[in-house]
C-alpha positions in Angstrom: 19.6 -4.3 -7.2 18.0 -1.6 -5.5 16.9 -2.9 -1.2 14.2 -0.6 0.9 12.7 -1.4 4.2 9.3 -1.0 5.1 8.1 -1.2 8.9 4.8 -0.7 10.8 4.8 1.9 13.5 6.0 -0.3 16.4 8.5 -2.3 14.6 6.6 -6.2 15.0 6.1 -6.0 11.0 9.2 -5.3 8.9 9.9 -5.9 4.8 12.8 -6.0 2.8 11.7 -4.8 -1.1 14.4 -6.3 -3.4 14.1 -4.3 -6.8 12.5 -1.6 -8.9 9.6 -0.2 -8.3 6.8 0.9 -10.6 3.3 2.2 -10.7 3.3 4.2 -7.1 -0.6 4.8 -6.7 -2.3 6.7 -4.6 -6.1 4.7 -4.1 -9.2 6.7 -3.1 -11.7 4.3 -3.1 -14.2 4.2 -0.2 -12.4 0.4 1.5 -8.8 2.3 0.8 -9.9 5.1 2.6 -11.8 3.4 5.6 -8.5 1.6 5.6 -6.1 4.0 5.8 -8.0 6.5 7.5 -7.7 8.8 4.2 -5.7 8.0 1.1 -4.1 4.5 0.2 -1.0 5.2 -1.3 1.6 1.9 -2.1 3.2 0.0 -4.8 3.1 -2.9 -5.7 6.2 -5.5 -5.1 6.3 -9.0 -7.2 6.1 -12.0 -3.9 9.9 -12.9 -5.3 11.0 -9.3 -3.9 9.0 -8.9 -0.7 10.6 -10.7 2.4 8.2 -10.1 5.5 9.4 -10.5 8.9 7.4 -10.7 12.2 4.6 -12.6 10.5 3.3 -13.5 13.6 2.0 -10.3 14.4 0.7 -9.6 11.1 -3.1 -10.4 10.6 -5.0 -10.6 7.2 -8.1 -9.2 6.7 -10.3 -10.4 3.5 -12.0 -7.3 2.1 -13.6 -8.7 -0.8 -13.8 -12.1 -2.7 -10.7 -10.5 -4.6 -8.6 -9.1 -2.3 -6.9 -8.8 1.7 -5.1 -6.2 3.8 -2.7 -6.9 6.2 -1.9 -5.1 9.1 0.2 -5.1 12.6 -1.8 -6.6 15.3 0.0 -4.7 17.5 0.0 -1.1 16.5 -3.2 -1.7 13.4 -0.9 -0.1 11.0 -1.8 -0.8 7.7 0.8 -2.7 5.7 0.2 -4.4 2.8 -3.0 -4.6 0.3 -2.9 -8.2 -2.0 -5.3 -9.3 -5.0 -5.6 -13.3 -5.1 -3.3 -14.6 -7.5 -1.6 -11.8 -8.7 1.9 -12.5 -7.6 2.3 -9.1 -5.9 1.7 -7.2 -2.8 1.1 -3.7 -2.6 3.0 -2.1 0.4 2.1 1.0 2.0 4.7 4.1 0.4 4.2 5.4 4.3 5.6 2.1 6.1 9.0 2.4 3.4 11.8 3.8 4.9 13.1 7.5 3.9 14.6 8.3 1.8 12.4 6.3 -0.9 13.4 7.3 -4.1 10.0 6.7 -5.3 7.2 9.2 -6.7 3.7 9.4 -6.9 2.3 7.8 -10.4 -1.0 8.1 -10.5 -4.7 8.6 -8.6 -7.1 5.4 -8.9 -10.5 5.2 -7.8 -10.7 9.2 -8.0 -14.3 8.6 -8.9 -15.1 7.1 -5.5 -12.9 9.9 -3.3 -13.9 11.4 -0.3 -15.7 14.9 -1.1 -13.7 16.9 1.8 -10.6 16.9 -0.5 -9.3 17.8 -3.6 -6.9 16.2 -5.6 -4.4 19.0 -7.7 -0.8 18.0 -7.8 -1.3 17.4 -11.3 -0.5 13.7 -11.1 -3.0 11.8 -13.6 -6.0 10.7 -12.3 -8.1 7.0 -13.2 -11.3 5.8 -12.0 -13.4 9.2 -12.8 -16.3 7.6 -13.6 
């Protein structure tokens, strides 16, 4: 079984991933981006795999009736990204230790990304409504 860390800048928020990973997105959506500062880009880890340590620093903000972020209250970095009852969270590909093994799968929400960037690595693209 495959084991990855994942930390927020200062260290008070660490994960251990237990598993394979699939479906590495890269989110453009206008919340994502407001989020992140520019692109969201995670993957999503089933609740059974994801061990989070230093809860008591991270904070979890509700950004919708669907979803919350959660985030280091002592450095802000963004950590993790949850829908309600989905049995998953998404963590952020920056916050995983190197080297990650992992590759960009697809663009979401490219229909709602900012218009000071272009998006050309050739990696497909949803959401271009």
């Amino acid at each position: 079984m495959t084991t990855r860390h994942a930390r927020c800048l200062c260290g008070a928020v660490r994960a251990t991933i237990r598993g394979e990973l699939d479906d590495i997105a890269a989110c453009h959506c206008s919340q994502c981006r407001r989020w992140s500062g520019h692109v969201w880009a995670a993957v999503p880890v089933p609740d059974d795999g994801l061990e989070i340590e230093g809860e008591d620093h991270l904070r979890w903000f509700k950004s919708s009736d669907k979803a919350e972020r959660g985030f280091c209250d002592t450095c802000g970095s963004s950590i993790f990204w949850r829908a309600f009852g989905r049995g998953e969270t998404d963590v952020a590909l920056g916050c995983i230790e190197p080297p990650t093994g992992l590759h960009l799968q697809r663009h979401i929400w490219v229909g709602d990304k900012g218009d000071y960037y272009e998006i050309a690595d050739g990696v497909p693209q949803d959401g271009q409504e």
